[in-house]
N, C-alpha and C positions, 0 to 999 in steps of 0.2 A: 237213456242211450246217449252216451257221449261223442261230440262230432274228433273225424279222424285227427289225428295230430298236423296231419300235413295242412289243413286246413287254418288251425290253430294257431300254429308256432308262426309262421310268420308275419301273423298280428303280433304277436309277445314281441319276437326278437324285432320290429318295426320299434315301437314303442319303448323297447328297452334301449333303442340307440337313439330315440330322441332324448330321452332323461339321461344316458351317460354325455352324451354330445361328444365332442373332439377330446376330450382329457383323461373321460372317467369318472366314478364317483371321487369324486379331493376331498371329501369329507371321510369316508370311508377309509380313504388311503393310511389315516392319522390310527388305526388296529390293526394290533398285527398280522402279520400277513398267515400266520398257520392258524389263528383263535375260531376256533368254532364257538357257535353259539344255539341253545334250545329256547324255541320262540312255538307260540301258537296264533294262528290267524282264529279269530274271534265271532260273533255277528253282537252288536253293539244292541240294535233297534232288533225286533219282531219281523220278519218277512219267509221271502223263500229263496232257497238256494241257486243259483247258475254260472257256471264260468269257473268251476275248480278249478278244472285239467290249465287256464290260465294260471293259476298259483304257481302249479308240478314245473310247468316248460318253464314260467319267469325265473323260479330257483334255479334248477337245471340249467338254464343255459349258462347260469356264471357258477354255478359248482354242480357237476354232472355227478357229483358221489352222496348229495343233499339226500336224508333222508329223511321222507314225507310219508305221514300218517292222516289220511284224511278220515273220521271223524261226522263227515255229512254228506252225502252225495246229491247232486244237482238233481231238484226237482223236491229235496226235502223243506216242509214248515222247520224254520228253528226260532227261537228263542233268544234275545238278549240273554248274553253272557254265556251262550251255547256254542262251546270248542266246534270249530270247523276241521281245524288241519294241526296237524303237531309237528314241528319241525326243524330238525338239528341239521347244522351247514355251515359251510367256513362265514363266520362273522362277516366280512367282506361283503363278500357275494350276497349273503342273506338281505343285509340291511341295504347295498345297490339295488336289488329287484322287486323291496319291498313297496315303493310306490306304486310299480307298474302291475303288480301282483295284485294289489287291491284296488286302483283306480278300475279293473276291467273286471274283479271279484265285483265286487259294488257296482258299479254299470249294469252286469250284468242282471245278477241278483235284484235291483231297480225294478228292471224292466218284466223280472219270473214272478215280481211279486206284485205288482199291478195288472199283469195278466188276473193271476191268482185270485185277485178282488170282483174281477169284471168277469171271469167266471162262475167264481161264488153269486155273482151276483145276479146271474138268469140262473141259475141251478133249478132240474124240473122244468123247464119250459120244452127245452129241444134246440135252443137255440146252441150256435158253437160262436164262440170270439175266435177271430179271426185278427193277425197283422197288415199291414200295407207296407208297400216300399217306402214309408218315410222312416228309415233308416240311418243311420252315424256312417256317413261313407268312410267303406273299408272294415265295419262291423257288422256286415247287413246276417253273414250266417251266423255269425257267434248272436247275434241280437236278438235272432230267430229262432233259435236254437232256444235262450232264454225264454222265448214266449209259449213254444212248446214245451218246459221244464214248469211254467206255471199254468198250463192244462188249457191252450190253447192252442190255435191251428194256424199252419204257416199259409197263408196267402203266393200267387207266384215270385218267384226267388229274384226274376229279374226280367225283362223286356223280351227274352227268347223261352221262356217253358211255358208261356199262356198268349191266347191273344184274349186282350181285355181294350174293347174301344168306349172311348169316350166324348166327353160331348164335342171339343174340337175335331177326332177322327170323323164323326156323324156332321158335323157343319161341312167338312174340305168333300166327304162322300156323296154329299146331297142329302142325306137321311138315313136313319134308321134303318129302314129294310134293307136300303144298297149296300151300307156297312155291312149288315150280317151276310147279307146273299156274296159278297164280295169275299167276307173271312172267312165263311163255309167253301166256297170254292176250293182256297188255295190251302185251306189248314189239313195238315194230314190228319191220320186217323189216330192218333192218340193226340191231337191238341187241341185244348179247351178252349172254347170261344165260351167268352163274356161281353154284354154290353149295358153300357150304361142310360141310363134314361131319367130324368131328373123330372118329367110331368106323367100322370097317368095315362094321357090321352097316347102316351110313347109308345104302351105295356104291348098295346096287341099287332101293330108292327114288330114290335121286337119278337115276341113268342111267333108270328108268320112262319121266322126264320128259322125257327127251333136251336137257338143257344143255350149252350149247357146252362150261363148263371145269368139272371138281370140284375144289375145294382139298382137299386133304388134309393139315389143321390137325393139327400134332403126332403124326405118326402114328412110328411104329416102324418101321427100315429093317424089318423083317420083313412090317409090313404093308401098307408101299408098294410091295414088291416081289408080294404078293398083291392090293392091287388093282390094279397096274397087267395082271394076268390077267385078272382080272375084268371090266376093263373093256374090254381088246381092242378097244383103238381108238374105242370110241364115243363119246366125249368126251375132249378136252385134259385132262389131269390134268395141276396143279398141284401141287409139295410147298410149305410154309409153317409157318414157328416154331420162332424160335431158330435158324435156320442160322447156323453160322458158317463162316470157312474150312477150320477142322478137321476139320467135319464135310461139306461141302457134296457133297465128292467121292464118297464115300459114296453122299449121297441120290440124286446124279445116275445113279450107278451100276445106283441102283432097276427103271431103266426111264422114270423121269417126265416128262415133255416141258419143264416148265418147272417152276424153282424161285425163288418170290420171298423176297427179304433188304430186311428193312427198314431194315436196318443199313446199308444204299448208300448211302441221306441222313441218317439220324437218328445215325449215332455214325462216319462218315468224317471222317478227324484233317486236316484243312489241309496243302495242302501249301506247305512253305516256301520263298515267295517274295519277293523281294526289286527294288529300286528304289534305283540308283545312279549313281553321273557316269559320262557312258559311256566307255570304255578306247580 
């Protein structure tokens, strides 16, 4: 499922007037002004796909007549040396959007394809990967978007679709229980309360209150596989901090329903993509 264009385009056309800046491409300028040209976007390295419809809108918006053949659709494994996009358009315009076209191809595709590992890598447990807001401010839905494309699950979007407290919200409340009992009050009836707790002696205050999810901030395979007993179903327990793929397999192992990796957008390497004359 691809996210709407209105959502999209004005990440692109942001991004496509930082790279023209005040002039234009002056490089570009030096072809003629009618030369079309047939080019294909590439994947260089092995991962998975996200962030096409970035390619369609960066052409698009400097040649709105660009015809584009995509080749792979977001959410696919491809292959080094596996055509993504086939694409004829005035020279110009093609080779001006070309950076910005793949800087956010790659970015994104990055981030679908380290989901994609950290999946694979509890597969069979029951466990789900989940994102966090540490996000590319100004990318956080297209980021998301990726993470769900590599068979992972979006976390809340932003400070208003969840209330999630944590451990300074529980310090300024007095505690645990009065967090919850305070979020339960005021949350209406479709909003999710989560709370965080980073000792076990936290769990059974927090489950008092009946929150949808508990995190379970840094806890010890020992102790997540203890509270996931303890709580016997009565709330989502989340694991959280420092996951890596070393370790993920492990915490899934726990018992935990979901584990979130912030690492999904804040440290996924680009994957390497490319823009050439097509073959």
């Amino acid at each position: 499922m691809s996210l709407p264009d209105l959502i999209v385009e004005p990440v692109v056309r942001m991004a496509l007037g930082e790279d023209l800046g005040r002039a234009g491409d002056v490089t570009a300028a030096l072809i003629p002004a009618e030369a079309r040209w047939s080019a294909q976007v590439a994947a260089r390295k092995n991962g998975v796909v996200a962030g096409l419809d970035c390619v369609r809108l960066a052409v698009r918006a400097l040649d709105p007549s660009a015809e584009i053949t995509f080749e792979a659709a977001d959410g696919d494994a491809v292959e080094a040396g596996d055509v993504l996009a086939r694409i004829n358009a005035n020279a110009r315009a093609l080779l001006s959007a070309e950076r910005t076209a793949l800087n956010l191809l790659g970015r994104l595709s990055g981030v679908a394809t380290l989901t994609r590992a950290y999946v694979e890598a509890v597969a069979g447990t029951g466990a789900r990967i989940a994102d966090t807001r540490k996000t590319t401010p100004g990318l956080r839905a297209l980021e998301k978007h990726a993470v769900a494309m590599g068979g992972g699950v979006n976390h809340r979007y932003g400070l208003d679709d969840a209330i999630l407290i944590k451990d300074n919200h529980i310090a300024v409340c007095g505690g645990v229980r009065h967090a919850v009992a305070r979020a339960r009050a005021q949350a209406g009836h479709l909003m999710k309360i989560e709370v965080e707790i980073d000792r076990l002696d936290q769990l059974e205050d927090a489950l008092a209150e009946e929150p949808d999810v508990v995190m379970l901030d840094n806890f010890s395979l020992a102790d997540l596989r203890r509270a996931v007993d303890q709580a016997a179903g009565r709330a989502v327990l989340e694991a959280s901090g420092g996951v890596t793929l070393q370790t993920v397999r492990a915490i899934a192992e726990t018992g935990v329903d979901v584990i979130s990796v912030g690492a999904l957008t804040h440290s996924a390497p680009a994957l390497d993509v490319g823009l050439d004359a097509a073959s």
